[in-house]
SERO-4910 file (N, C-alpha, C, O; in steps of 0.05 Angstrom, whole numbers):
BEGIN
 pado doro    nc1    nc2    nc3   cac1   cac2   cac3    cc1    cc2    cc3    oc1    oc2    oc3
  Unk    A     17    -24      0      0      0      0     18     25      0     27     29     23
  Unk    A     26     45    -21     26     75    -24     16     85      7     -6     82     16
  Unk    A     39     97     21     43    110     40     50    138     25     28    150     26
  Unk    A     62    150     16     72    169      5     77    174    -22     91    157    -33
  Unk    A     69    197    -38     71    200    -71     83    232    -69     76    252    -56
  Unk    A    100    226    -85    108    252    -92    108    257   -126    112    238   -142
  Unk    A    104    282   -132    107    286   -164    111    317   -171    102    338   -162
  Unk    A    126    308   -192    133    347   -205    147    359   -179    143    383   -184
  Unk    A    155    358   -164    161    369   -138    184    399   -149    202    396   -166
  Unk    A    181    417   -141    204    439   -154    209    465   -132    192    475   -117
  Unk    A    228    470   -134    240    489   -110    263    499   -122    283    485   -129
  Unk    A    261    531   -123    277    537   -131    285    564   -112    269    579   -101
  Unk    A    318    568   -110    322    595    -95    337    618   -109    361    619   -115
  Unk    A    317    634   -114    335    659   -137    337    636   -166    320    621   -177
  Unk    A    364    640   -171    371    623   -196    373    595   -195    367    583   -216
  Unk    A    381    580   -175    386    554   -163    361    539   -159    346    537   -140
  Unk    A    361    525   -188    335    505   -178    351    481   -165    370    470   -175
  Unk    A    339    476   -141    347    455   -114    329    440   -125    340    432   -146
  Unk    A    306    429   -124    289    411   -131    272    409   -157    252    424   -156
  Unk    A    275    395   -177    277    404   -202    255    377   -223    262    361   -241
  Unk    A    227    383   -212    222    360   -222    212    333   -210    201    315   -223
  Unk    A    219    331   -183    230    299   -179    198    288   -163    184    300   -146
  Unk    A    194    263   -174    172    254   -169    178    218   -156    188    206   -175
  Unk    A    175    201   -136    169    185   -124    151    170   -111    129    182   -113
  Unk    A    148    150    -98    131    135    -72    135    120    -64    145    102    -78
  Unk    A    131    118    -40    144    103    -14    121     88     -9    101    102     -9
  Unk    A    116     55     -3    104     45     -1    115     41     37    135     47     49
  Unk    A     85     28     43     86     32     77     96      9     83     94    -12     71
  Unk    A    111     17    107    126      3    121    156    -13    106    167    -35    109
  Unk    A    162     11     89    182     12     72    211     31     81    213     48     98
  Unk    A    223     24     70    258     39     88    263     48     60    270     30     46
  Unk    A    260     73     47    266     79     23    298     98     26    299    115     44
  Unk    A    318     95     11    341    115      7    336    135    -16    326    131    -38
  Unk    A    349    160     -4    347    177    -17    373    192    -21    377    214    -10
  Unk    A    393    181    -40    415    187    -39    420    209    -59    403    223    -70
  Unk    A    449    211    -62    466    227    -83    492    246    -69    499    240    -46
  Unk    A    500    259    -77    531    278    -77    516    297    -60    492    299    -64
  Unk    A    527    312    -41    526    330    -32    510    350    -57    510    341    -79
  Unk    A    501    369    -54    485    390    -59    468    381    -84    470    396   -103
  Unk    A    453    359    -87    436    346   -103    411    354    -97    392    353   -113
  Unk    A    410    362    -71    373    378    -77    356    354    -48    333    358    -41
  Unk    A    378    325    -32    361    311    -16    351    330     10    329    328     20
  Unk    A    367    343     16    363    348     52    334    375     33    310    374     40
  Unk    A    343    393     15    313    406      6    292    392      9    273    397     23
  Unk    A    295    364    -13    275    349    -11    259    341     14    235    335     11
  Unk    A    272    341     40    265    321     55    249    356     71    228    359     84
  Unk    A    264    370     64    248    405     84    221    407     66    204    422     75
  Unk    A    215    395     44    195    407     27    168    377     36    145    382     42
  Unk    A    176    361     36    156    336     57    153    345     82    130    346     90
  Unk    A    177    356    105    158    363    119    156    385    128    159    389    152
  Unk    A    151    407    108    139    431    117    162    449    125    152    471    118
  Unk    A    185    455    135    199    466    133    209    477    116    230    490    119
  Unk    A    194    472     87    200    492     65    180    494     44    168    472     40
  Unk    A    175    509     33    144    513     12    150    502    -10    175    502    -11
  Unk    A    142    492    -28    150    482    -58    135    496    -76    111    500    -75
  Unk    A    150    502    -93    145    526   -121    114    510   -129     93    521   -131
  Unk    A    120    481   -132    104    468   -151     97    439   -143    108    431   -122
  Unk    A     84    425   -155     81    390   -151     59    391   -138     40    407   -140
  Unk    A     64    366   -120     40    350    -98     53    325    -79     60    301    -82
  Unk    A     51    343    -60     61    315    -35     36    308    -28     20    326    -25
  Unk    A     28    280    -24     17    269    -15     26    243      7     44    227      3
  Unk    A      9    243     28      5    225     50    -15    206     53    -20    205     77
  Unk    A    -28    193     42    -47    168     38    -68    195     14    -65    203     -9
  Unk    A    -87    199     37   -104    221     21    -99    245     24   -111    261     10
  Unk    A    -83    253     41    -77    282     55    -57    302     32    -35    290     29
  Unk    A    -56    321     19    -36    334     -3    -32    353     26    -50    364     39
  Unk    A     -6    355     32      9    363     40     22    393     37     30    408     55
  Unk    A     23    397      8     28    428     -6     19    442     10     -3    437     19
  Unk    A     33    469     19     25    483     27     17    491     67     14    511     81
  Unk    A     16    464     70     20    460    111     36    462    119     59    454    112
  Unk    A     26    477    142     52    488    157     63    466    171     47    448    176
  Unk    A     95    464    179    104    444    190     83    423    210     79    398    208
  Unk    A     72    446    233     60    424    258     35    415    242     29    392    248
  Unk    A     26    422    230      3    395    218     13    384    200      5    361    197
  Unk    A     30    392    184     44    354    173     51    342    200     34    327    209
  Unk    A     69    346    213     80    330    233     50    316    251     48    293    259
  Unk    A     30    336    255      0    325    264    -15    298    249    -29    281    260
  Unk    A     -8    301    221     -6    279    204      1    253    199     -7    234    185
  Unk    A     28    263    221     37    235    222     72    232    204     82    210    201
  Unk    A     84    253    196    107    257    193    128    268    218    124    284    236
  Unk    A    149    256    211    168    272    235    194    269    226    192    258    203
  Unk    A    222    273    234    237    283    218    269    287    244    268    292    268
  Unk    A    292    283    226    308    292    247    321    310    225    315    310    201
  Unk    A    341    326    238    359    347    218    391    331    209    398    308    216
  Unk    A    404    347    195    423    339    176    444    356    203    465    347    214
  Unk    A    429    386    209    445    397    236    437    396    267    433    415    282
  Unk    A    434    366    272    414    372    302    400    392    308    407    414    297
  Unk    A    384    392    322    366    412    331    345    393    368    326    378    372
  Unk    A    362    405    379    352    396    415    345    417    423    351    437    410
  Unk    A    331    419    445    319    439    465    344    450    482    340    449    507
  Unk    A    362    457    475    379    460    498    386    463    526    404    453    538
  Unk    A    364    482    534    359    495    560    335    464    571    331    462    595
  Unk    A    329    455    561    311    427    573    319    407    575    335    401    557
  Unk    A    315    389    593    327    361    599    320    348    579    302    358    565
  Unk    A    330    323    571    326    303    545    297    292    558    277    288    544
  Unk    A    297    288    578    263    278    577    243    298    570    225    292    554
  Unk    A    244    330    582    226    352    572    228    347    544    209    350    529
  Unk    A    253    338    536    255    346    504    238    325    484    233    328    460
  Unk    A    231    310    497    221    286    477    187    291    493    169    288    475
  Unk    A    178    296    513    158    303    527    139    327    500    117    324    490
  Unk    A    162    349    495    151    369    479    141    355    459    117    357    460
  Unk    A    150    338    435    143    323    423    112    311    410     98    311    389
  Unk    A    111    302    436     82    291    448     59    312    444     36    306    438
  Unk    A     69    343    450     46    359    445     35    369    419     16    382    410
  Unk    A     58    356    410     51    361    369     32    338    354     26    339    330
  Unk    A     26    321    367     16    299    352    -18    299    362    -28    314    380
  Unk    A    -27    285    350    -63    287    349    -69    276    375    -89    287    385
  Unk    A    -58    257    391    -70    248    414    -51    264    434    -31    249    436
  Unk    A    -47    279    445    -30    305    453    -32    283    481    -50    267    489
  Unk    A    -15    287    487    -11    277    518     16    289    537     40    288    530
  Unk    A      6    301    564     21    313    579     20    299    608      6    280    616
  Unk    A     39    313    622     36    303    650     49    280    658     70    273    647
  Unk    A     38    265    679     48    229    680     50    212    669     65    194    673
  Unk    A     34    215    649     22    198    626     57    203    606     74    186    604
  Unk    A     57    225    598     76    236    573    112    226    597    132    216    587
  Unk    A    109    232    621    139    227    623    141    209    622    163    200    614
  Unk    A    120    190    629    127    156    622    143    146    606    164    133    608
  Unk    A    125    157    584    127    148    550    156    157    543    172    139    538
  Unk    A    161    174    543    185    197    550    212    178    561    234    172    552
  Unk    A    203    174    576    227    154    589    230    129    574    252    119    567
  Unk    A    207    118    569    214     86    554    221     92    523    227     73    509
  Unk    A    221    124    508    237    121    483    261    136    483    275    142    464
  Unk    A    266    144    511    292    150    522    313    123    518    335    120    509
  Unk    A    292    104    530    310     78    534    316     57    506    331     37    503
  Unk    A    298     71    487    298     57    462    316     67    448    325     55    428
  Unk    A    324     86    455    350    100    436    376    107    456    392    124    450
  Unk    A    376     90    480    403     75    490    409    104    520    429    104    534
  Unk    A    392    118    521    393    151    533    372    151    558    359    172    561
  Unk    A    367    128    576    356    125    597    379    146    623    371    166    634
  Unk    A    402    136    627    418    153    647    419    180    635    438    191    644
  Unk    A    406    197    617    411    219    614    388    230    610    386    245    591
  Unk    A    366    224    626    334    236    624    335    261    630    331    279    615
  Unk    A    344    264    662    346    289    670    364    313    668    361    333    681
  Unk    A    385    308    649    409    316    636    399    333    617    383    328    599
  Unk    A    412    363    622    406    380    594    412    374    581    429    357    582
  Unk    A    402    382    559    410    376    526    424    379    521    436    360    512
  Unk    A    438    408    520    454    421    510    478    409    527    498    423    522
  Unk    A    484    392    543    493    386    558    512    350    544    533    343    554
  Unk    A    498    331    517    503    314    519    530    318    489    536    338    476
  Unk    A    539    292    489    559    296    471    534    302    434    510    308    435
  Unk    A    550    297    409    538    307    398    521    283    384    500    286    372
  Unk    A    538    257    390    521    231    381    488    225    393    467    221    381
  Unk    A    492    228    424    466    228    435    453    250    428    428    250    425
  Unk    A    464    268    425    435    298    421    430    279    388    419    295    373
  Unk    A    432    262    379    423    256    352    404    233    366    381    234    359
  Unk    A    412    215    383    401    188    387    373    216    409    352    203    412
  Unk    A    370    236    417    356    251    432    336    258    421    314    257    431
  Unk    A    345    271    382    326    280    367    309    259    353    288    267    342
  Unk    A    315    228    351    307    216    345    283    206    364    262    199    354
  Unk    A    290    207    396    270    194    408    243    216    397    224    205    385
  Unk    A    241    244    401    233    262    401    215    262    381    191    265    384
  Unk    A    232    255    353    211    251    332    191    231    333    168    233    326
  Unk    A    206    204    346    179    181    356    155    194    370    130    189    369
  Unk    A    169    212    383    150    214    406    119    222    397     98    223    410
  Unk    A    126    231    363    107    246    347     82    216    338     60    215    328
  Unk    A    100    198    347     83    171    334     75    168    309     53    163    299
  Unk    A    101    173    295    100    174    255     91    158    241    100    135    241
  Unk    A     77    164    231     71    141    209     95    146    183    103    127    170
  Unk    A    103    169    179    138    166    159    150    183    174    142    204    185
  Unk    A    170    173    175    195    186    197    213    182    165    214    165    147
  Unk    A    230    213    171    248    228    159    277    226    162    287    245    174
  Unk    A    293    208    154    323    204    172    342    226    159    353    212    143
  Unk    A    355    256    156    368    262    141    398    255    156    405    272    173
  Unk    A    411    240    153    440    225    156    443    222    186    460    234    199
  Unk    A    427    209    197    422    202    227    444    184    233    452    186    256
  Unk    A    454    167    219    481    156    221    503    163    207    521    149    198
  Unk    A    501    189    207    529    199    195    540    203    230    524    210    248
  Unk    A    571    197    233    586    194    243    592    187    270    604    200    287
  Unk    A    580    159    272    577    144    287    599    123    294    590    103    283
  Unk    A    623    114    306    639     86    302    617     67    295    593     68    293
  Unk    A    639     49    294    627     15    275    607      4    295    588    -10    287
  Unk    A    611     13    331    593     -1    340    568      6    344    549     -9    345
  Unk    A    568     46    350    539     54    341    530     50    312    506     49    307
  Unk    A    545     47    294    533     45    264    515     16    270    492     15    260
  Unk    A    523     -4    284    505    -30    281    486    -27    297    465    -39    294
  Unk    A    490    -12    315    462     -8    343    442      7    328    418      4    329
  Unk    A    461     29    309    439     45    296    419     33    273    395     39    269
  Unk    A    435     12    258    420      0    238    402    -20    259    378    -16    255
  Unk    A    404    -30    270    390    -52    290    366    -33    299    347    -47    308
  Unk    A    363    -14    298    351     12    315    324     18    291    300     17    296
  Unk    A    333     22    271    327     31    252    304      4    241    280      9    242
  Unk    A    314    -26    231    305    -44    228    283    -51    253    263    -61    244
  Unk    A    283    -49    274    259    -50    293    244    -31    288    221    -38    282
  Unk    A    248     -6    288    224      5    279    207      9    254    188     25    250
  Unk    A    219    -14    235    207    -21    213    189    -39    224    165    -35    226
  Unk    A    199    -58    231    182    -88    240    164    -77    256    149    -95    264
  Unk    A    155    -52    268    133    -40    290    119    -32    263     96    -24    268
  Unk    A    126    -30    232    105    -19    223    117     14    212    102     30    200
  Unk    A    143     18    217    139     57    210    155     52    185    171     34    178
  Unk    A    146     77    171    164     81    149    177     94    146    175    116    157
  Unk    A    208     86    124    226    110    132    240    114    105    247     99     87
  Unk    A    239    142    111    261    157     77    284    163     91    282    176    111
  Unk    A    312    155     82    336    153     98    353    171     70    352    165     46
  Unk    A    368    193     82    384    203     72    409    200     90    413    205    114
  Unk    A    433    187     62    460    176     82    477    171     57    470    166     34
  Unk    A    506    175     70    517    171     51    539    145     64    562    140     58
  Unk    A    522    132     82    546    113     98    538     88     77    518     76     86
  Unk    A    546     79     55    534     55     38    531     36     52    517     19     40
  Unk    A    538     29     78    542     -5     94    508      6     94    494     -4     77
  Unk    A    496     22    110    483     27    124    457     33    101    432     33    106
  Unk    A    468     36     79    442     36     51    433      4     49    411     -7     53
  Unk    A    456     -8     41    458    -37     42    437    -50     55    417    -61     46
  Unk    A    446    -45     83    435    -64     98    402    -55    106    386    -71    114
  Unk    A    394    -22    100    373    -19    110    349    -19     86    327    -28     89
  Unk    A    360     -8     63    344      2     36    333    -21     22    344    -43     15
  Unk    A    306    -11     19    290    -34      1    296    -19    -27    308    -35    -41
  Unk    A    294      0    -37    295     18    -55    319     39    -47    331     42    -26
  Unk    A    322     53    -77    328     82    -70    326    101    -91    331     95   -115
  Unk    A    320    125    -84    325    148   -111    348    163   -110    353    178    -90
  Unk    A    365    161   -131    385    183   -131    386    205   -144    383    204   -169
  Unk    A    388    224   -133    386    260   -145    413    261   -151    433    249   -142
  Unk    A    410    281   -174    429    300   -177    428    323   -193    417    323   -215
  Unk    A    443    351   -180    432    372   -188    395    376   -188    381    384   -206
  Unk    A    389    368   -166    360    374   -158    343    355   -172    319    356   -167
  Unk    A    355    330   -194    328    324   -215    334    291   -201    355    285   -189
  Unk    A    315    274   -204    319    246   -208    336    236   -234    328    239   -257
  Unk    A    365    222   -226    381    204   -240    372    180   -237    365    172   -259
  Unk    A    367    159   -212    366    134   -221    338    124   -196    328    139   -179
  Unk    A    333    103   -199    316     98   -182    301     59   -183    293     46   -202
  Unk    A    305     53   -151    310     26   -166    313     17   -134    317     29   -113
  Unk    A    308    -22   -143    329    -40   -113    355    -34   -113    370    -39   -132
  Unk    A    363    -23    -91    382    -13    -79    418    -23   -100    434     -7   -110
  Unk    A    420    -51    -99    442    -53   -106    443    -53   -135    466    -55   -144
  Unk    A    431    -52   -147    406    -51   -177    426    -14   -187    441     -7   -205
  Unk    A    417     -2   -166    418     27   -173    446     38   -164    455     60   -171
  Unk    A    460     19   -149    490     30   -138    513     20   -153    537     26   -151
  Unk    A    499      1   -172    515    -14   -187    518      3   -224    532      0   -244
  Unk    A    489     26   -213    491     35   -244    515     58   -250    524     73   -233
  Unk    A    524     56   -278    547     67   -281    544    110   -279    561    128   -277
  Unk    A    521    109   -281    512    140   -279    509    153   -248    512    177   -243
  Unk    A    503    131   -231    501    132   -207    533    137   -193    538    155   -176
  Unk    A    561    111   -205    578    109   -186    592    147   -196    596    164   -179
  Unk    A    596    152   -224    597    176   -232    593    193   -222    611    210   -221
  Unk    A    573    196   -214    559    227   -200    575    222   -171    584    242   -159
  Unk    A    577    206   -166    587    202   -128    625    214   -133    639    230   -121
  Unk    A    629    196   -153    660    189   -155    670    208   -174    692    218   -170
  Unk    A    654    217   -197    666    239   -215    664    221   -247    653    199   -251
  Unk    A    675    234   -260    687    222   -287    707    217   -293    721    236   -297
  Unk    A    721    184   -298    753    176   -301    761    195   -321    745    199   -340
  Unk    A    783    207   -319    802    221   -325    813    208   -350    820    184   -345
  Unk    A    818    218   -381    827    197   -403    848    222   -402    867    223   -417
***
C-alpha cells in the first residue's frame, strides 16, 4: 500500500533550482534511500515533505492528505516527523522535557504522568535512559542525535524522515543504529533515509532514488541502482582519459 507519492516536486532559490522535477513513492512500512553527492537537492527534498519549506510546484501526498502548502506542525499532526542533517535539541531542557515536547505536536497530545512515562521508555529505546534528566545542550553530539530521534517518535510517525542520522557514528553505534532503525520497521513505520554511509544503505534500503543537481538520476532495488554506471559517476566523478 502507497504510504507516500510525490510528483513534479520543484524548488527553486533565486537562480538555483534545488528541486527540479523529482517525483516518487514510498510504499508503507518501507525503508526507502534517498541518496546522491552532496548539494543534489536531498536534505531540500526532505524540508519540502515536511513543511519546513514551501514548494514552487508538484503535490506531496500522504495516503489522502496533499500536504502542499501546511505548515510544518500539521504535517507533523499527520503523522510525519523528521530529524535534521544539523541537530536541533531543546537545549535549555532536559532530554526527557525534550522528547515530552514532542508529544504535544501529535493528534493524541498527551502531557503530565502519562507523557513522562512514554518519554522515558523512548529515552531507553534510543540507548539515553541515564541521561533523562540531563540538559540537552549538555550531551555529547552523538546522543543529542540518538535525543532527536527519540523526540521525533515521540510524534508517533507514520513516515519518519532520517536526514544522515548515522552519519558519524563508530562501527559499533553504526550496528546499534542499523538494529535501531530495522525495529522500527518491524513495528510498522516508514522511513526515507538520507546517508551517505553505503554499509548502512545496504543493509537498510529496500529501494532508492538518486538525485542530482536537484532532478531524479536513477531509481530502483538498492544494489540494482548503486551498481549503475551513472550513479557510481555522479558520487566518484568522471575517469580522467
Amino acid at each position: 500500500m502507497r504510504l507516500l507519492k510525490v510528483e513534479e516536486l520543484r524548488k527553486s532559490f533565486g537562480g538555483l533550482r534545488a528541486v527540479d522535477g523529482l517525483s516518487f513513492e514510498v510504499a508503507e512500512g518501507e525503508v526507502m534511500g534517498l541518496l546522491g553527492p552532496n548539494g543534489s537537492g536531498k536534505t531540500t527534498a526532505m524540508n519540502l515533505i515536511s513543511g519546513a519549506l514551501h514548494a514552487d510546484s508538484g503535490s506531496i501526498r500522504l495516503e489522502s492528505d496533499e500536504l502542499m502548502g501546511l505548515s510544518a506542525y500539521k504535517i507533523a499532526r499527520l503523522g510525519v516527523a523528521r530529524t535534521f542533517q544539523l541537530v536541533r535539541v531543546l537545549g535549555g531542557m532536559t532530554c526527557v522535557e525534550n522528547v515530552q515536547a514532542g508529544m504535544a505536536y501529535r493528534k493524541d497530545h498527551k502531557f503530565g504522568a502519562a507523557a513522562h512515562t512514554e518519554a522515558l521508555e523512548l529515552l531507553a529505546l534510543v540507548g539515553l535512559s541515564k541521561f533523562a534528566d540531563t540538559p540537552a545542550v549538555d550531551l555529547t553530539y552523538i546522543d543529542q542525535k540518538r535525543l532527536e530521534l527519540a523526540r521525533a517518535l515521540a510524534l508517533k510517525p507514520r513516515l519518519l524522515l532520517l536526514d544522515e542520522w548515522l552519519a558519524g557514528l563508530n562501527p559499533t553505534e553504526l550496528q546499534e543504529g542499523i538494529k535501531l532503525i530495522r525495529n522500527l520497521r518491524a513495528q510498522g513505520l516508514t522511513v526515507i533515509l538520507v546517508e551517505h554511509v553505503m554499509e548502512a544503505v545496504r543493509a537498510l534500503c529496500d529501494r532508492c532514488v538518486v538525485m542530482l543537481a536537484g532532478a531524479k538520476l536513477a531509481e530502483g532495488k538498492t544494489e540494482e541502482v548503486l551498481a549503475q554506471e551513472e550513479v557510481i559517476t555522479a558520487y566518484l566523478g568522471a575517469p580522467h582519459v
